[in-house]
N, C-alpha and C positions, 0 to 999 in steps of 0.2 A: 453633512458629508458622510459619506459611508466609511464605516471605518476599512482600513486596508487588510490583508489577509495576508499573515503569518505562516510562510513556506517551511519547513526545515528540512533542508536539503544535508541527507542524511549519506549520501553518496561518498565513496572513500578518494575518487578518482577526479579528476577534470574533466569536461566542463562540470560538471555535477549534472543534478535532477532538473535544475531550475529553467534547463531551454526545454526539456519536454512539460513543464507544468506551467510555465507563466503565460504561452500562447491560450491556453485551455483555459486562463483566468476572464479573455474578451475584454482586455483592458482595466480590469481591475487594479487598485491600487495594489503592491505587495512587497511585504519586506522580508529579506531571505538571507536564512542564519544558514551556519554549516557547522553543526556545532562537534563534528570532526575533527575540524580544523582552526577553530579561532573559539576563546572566551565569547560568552554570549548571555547575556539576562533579558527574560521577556515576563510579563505578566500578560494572561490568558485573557484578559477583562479588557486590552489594550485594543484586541484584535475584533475584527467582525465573525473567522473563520480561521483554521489553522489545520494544516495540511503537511503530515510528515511521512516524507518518500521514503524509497527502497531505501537498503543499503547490504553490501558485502560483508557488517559484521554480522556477528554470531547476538541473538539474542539468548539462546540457553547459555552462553557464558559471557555476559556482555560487556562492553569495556566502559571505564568508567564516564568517556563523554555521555552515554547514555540514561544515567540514571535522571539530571537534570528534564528530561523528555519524558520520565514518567513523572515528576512532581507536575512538570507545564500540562498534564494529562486529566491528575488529579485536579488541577489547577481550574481548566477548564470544564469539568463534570461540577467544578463546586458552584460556579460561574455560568451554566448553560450556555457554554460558547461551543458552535459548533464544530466536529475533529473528524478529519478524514485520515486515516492511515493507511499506507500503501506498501503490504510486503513487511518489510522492516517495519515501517509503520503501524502495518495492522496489529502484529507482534507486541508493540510496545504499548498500544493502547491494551490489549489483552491483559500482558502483564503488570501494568499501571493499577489498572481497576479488580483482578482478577486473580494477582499470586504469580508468584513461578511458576507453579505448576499448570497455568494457563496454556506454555505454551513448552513445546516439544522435539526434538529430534525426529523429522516425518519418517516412517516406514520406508515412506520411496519418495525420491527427492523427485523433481517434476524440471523438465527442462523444454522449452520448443513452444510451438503455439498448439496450446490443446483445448476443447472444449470446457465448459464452462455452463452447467443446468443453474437457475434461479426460480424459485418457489412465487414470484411474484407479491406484489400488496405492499410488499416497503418502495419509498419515494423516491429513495438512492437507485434502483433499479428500473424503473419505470419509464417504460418505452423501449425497451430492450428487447428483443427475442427469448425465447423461453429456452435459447438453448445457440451460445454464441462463443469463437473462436477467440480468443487472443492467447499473449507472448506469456510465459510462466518460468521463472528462477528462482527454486528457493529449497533447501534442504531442511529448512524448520516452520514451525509451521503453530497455529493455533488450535487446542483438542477439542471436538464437537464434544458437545454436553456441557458445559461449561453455565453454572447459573449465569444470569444476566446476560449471558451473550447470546444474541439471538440470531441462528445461521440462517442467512438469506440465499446462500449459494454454496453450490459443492460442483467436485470433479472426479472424475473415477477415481483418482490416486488419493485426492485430498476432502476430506469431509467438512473443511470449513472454507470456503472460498469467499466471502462474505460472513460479516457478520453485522447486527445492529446491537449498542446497547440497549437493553431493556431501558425507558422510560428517558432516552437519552438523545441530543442529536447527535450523538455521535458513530463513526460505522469504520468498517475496518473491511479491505478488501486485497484477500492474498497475489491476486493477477498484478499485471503490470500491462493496461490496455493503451498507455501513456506509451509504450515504448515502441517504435516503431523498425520494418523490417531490417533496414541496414543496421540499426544497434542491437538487433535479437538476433541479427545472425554475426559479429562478431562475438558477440557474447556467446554464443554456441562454440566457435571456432574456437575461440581461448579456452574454455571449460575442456572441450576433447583434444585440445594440445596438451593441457594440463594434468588434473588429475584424475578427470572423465576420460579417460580412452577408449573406454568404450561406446561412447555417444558413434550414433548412426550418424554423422551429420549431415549427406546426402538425402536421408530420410527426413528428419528432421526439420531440415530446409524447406525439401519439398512442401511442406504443411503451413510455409509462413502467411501469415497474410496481415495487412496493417489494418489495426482495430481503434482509428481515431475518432471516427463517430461513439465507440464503445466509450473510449477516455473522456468525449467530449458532452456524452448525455450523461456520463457518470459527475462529471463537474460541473456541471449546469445546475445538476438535479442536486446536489451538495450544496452551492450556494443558495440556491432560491430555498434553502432551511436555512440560511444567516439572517 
């Protein structure tokens, strides 16, 4: 039996991560922590795959549920079990394997559904367009150049949109192609009621479009490495 694939639904809110990532599993087994919100122990060896989503905290000052996600990191780089991280997640793989100083306060924070270039040749990306739309929230971010991290994708504002480990099946992807237009565009709304008051959201809006095929060759192509 295949073994099941290890979510960690890293979301600070309800429902969390896990209704936009478990359909994109195609009936895969899965077991989903929130280590947010509840005590949790996993070993990396248990898992077929392990897949840790966004989330609204801060990695350059991270809170301490988080530290336990970089040892299940290391965990798994020790163990060749494959790691997809998302946003938060690509973050955490970054800083796991790579330092604090992996990842960073971005120049210009990115909000909306913006383009997305990919250099091609990694497997995580393949059958993609060489040049594709989806939803993007995040004020920090992972610094290109980085040994072992090998960038697959970039966007005008951010230079590591992807990345692969060197030598690893592991990949780390800044976008959120999983998220779809009604929750990218409250997410917009909340951010320019809040401390974004300047977001165009009218603009903004205008640009949405849903990028589940993008989510969906992206998870596909992630587990057929398990």
């Amino acid at each position: 039996m295949t073994a099941p694939v290890l979510l960690c639904d890293c979301y600070l809110d309800t429902p969390g991560a896990a209704p936009n990532f478990v359909p994109l599993l195609r009936g895969r087994r899965v077991d989903v922590v929130r280590p947010a919100h509840e005590p949790w122990r996993a070993r990396a060896r248990d898992y077929g795959a392990i897949i840790i989503s966004g989330s609204a905290a801060s990695i350059v000052t991270p809170p301490a549920w988080e530290a336990p996600l970089e040892t299940l990191v290391v965990d798994a780089a020790d163990a060749d079990i494959p790691v997809l991280g998302v946003c938060f997640g690509h973050q955490v793989i970054a800083r796991a394997l790579a330092g604090p100083s992996a990842v960073a306060t971005a120049a210009q924070s990115e909000l909306g559904w913006l383009d997305v270039h990919h250099s091609g040749g990694d497997p995580l990306l393949a059958g993609l367009t060489e040049i594709f739309r989806t939803f993007m929230s995040h004020r920090e971010e992972v610094v290109a150049g980085v040994s072992d991290l090998h960038v697959l994708a970039w966007s005008d504002a951010c230079a590591n949109q992807a990345f692969r480990v060197s030598g690893r099946r592991m990949w780390g992807v800044q976008f959120h192609a999983e998220i779809r237009v009604a929750e990218g565009s409250k997410l917009v709304r909340d951010r320019a009621a809040g401390s974004d008051r300047q977001i165009d959201v009218g603009t903004t809006l205008a640009s949405a479009v849903d990028s589940d095929h993008v989510a969906q060759r992206i998870v596909d192509n992630f587990l057929g490495a398990s």
